[in-house]
N, C-alpha and C positions, 0 to 999 in steps of 0.2 A: 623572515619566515614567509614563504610561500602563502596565495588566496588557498585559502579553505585548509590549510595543515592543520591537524590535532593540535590542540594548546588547552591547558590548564581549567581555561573557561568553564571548554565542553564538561568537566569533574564535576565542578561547582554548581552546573545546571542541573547534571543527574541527582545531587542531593537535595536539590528540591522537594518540595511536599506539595500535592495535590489533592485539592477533596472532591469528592464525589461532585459536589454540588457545580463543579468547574467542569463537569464532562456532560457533556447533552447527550453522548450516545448511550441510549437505556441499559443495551448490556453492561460496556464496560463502567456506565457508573454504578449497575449491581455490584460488579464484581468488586471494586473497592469500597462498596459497602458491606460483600460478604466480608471481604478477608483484610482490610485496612486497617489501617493504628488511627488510636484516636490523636488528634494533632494540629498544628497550625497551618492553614494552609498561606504557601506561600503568593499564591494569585489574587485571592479574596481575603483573606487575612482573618477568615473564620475559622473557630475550631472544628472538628469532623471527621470523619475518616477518610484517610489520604493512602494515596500510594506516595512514592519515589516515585519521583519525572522518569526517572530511568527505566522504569519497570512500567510505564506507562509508554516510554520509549520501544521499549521489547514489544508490546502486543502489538503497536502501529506496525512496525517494520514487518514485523507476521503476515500483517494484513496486505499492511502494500504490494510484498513479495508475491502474492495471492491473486488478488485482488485487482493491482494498479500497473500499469505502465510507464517508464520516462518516454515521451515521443521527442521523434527526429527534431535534432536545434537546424536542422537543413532539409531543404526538400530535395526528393529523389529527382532522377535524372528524368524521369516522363515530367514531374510538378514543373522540374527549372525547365524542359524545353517551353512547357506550355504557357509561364510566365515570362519568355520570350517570346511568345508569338503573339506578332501584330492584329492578327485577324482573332486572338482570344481575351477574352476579358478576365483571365485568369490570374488570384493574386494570391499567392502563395503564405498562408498564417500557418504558424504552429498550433497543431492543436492541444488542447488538455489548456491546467492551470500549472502556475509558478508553485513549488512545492510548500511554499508555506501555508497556501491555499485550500490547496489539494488535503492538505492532514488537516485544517479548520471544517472545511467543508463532511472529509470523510469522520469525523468522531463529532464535530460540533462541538468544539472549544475555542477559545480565545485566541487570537493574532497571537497575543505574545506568547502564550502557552506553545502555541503550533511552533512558532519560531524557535521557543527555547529546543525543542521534540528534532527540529528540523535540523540544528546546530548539530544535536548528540548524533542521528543517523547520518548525518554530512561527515561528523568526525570519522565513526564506524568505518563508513566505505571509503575512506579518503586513500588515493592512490599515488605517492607522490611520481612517477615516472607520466601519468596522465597529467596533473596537477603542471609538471613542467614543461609537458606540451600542450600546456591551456585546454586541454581537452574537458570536456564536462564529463561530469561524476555525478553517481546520484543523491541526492538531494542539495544539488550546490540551490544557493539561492536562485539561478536563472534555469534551474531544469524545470522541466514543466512535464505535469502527468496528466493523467487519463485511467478512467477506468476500462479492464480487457475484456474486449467481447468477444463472447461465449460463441464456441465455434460449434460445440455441441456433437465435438470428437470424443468427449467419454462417454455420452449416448448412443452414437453410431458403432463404438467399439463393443459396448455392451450388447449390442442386439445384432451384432457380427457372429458374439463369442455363442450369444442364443441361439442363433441361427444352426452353428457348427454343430453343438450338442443336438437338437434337436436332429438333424440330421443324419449323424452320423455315431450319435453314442444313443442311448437307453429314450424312447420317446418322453416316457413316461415319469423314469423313476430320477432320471440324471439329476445331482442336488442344482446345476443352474435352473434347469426347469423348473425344479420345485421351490425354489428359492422365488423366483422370478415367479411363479403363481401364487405365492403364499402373499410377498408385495404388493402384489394387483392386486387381491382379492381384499386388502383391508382398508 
C-alpha cells in the first residue's frame, strides 16, 4: 500500500471521543460543551463532554480551507537563482510549520490529538495518481502551512461596488449606501 493511502486506521481514529477540556481553543471548546454527549474521553481519560475526533476533524478542515495555506515544498525560480548566487547570502527555508503543528498551534490541543486530526484530513485529500508520483498532498506529514494574508481584496471590492452606486445610481436612497451608512454609524 502506498505512503499516506486510506486505511482502516484513519475509521478507528474518527471514533474517537474528545472532551472539551482537550481543546484550548475557547470556541470550539464551547461548542462541545454546548452540543456533546457526556462520555469518556479518549485523550485524558476523563469523563465530559466530548465530540467524535471526526467532527472535530470537520470544523479544523473548515478552518484550514479558510484560514491557512500549504506553502511551496520548493522555492521559486527568483528564491533558486538567488540561492545560487555567490555574491548573495541568500538560503532558502520553507516557510509555515509541518501540519501536525499547524493544527496544535491553530486549536491548541495535543501532539497526539493534532496527529490523530491530521491522519483523518491526510486520508480525506489522499490522491492516489499524486501519491504515485510522490507528489505532496495536503496534510501529509511533511507539508507545512501558514496562515493567509489578508490582501484586503473584499474590502477594496466593497468600496468599488460603493463607489459605482453612489455614482451612478440613487445618491441617497440606493440600499448599498444605506446599508454602508447604517454599518458606520453603529
Amino acid at each position: 500500500m502506498p505512503a499516506n493511502s486510506p486505511d482502516a486506521d484513519s475509521d478507528s481514529v474518527q471514533g474517537k471521543m474528545v472532551c472539551s477540556a482537550c481543546i484550548g481553543d475557547g470556541y470550539l471548546r464551547q461548542e462541545v460543551e454546548r452540543s456533546g454527549a457526556e462520555e469518556c474521553c479518549d485523550y485524558c481519560e476523563n469523563d465530559g463532554k466530548c465530540w467524535n475526533v471526526g467532527v472535530l476533524a470537520d470544523r479544523i478542515e473548515k478552518a484550514f480551507e479558510q484560514h491557512f495555506e500549504r506553502t511551496p515544498e520548493n522555492p521559486d525560480a527568483l528564491e533558486e537563482a538567488m540561492s545560487h548566487d555567490p555574491d548573495s547570502s541568500y538560503g532558502w527555508e520553507r516557510r509555515g510549520v509541518e501540519s501536525k503543528y499547524a493544527i496544535t498551534d491553530a486549536v491548541s490541543i495535543s501532539e497526539l490529538l493534532a496527529e490523530d486530526i491530521r491522519e483523518i484530513l491526510s486520508d480525506r485529500h489522499y490522491d492516489r495518481h499524486a501519491a504515485e508520483a510522490n507528489e505532496e498532498q495536503e496534510f501529509d506529514p511533511e507539508a507545512y502551512y501558514e496562515e493567509k494574508k489578508s490582501t484586503g481584496a473584499e474590502y477594496q471590492e466593497a468600496w468599488a461596488k460603493f463607489e459605482k452606486c453612489v455614482r451612478e445610481e440613487s445618491r441617497y436612497f440606493a440600499p448599498v449606501v444605506q446599508a454602508t451608512r447604517v454599518s458606520t454609524a453603529e
